[in-house]
N, C-alpha and C positions, 0 to 999 in steps of 0.2 A: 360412409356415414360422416356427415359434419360434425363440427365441434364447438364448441364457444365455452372458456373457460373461466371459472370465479375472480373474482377482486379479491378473490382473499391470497393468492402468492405475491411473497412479499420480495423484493430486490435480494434477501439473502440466499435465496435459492430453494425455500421452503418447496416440497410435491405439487407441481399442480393438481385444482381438483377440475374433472371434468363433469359436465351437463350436457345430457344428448339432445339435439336439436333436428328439428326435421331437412331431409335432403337440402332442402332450397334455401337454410338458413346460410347468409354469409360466414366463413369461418373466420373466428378471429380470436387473439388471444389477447385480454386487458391485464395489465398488472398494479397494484397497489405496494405506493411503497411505507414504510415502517411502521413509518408516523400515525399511520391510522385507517381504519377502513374508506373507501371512495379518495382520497387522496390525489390519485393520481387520475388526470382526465383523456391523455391521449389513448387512443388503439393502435396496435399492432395488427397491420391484415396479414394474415399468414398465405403466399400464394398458393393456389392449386396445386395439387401435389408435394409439397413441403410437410415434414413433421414440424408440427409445435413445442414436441416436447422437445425434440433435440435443436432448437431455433433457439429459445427464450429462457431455458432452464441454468445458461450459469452466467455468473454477474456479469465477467465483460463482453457478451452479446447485449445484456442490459445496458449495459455505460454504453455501448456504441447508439443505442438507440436514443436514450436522454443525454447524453454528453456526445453529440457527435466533434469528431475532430477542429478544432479553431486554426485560423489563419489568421496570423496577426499581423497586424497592418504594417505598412511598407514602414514607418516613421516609430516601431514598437522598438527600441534598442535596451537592451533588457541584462544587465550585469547582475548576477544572482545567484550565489556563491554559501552554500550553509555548509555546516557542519551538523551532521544531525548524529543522535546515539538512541540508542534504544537495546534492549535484554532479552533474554530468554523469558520464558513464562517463568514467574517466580525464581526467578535468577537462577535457574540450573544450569547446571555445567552438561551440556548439551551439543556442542562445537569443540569435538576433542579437535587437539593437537592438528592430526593428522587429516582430519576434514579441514580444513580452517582455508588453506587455497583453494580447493574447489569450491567452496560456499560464499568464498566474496570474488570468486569468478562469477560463480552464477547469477549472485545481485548484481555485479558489473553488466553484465548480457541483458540483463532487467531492466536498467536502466538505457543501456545501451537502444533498446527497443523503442522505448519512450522516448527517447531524442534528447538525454539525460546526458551530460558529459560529466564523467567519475573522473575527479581527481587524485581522490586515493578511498579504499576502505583497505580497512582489517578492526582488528577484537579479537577478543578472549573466548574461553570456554563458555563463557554468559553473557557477553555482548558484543557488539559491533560498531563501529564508527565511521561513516560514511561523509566523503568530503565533496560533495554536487553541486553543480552549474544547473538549476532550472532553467528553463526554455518561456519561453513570455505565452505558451499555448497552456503550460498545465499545472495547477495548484497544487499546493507541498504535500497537504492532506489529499487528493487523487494520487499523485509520485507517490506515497509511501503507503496507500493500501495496495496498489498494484506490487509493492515490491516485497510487503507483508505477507499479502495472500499467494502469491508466484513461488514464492520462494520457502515459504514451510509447508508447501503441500509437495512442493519438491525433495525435502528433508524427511517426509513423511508420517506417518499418523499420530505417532509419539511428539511431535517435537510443535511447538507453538512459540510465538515473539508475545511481549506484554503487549497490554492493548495501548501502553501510551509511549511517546518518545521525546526526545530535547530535540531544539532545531534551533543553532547561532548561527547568525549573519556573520559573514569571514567578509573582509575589504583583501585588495587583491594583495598588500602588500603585506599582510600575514599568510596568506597561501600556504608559504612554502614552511612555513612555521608550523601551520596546523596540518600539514602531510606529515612532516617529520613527527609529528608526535604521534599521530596513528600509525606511520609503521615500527616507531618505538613503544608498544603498547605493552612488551614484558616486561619492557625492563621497569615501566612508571608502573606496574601494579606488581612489581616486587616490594613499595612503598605504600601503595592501599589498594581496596578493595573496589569495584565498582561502585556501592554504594556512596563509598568517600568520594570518588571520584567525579561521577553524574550530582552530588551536591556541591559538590568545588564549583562546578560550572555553573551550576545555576547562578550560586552568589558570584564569580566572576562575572556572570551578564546580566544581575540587577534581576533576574527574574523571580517574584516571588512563588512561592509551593505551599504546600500543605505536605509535611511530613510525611502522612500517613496513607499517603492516594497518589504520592510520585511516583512508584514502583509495582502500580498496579498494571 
């Protein structure tokens, strides 16, 4: 039996719903993304003997399909250097002690994957601070959902990152300034708490916030 499936599965992973169609219908799987219903105009043909559902059902088969891979041009020379921080959901202490190595190995390896060069991470029991060289092929916002979504489903069901993060441009001649303070991060939060700390930054980089939606 063929298959052809609704516009209504959305990029986050939502069930697909199926519509039976007669033998000689082509199979194919269309998807719509968030924004709204018809949205999205390409098809997916699913080959002969392929499942759909295990093809198209988790994001990044999705990303490979609308974000395929870039090759950036011979003359792209690309220095690009942040410092980014981001929390726990609701800043729990979530990242005991004794996880704390294995979990900024494994964003390491995350990165690693994406062609990401880690200059330094580590964090606390409610956050993280990650010191990354992007690549001239992949946006900060695509690099930190891959490394969002990878890595707290690795930590498992209980455990979530806030949905938002900081990201400072580092020049190269702070580098080694801004490692040093992420792997001294007990000893700068024997003197404040994250909260204090993720708004030091802010106003050290001129960025303005709204109180009340930073730490969502």
């Amino acid at each position: 039996m063929k298959a052809r499936f609704s516009r209504s599965h959305a990029i986050t992973g939502a069930p697909l719903r199926r519509d039976n169609r007669s033998a000689d219908s082509p199979q194919r799987t269309k998807i719509a993304f968030v924004g709204g219903p018809g949205t999205a105009k390409p098809w997916v043909r699913v080959e002969k003997g392929q499942s759909a559902f295990r093809r198209d059902t988790r994001i990044d088969n999705l990303r490979r399909i609308f974000r395929p891979e870039v090759t950036p041009l011979a003359h792209a020379l690309v220095q690009n250097s942040i410092h980014i921080v981001f929390s726990t959901k609701d800043r729990l202490k979530l990242i005991p002690k004794e996880k704390q190595a294995r979990t900024w190995a494994y964003l390491a390896a995350i990165c690693h994957q994406q062609k990401i060069h880690v200059h330094e991470i580590g964090g606390m029991e409610d956050h993280v601070h990650m010191l990354i060289q992007l690549p001239a092929t992949i946006a900060l916002a695509d690099a930190l959902l891959d490394i969002k979504a990878s890595s707290s489903k690795w930590m498992g069901k209980r455990f979530a990152w806030q949905r938002g993060y900081g990201a400072f441009s580092v020049c190269k001649s702070t580098l080694d300034a801004v490692a040093r303070y992420i792997r001294n991060q007990e000893a700068h939060h024997r003197k404040m708490n994250y909260e204090q700390e993720f708004i030091a930054m802010l106003e050290k980089h001129g960025v303005a916030y709204d109180p009340d939606d930073i730490f969502r």
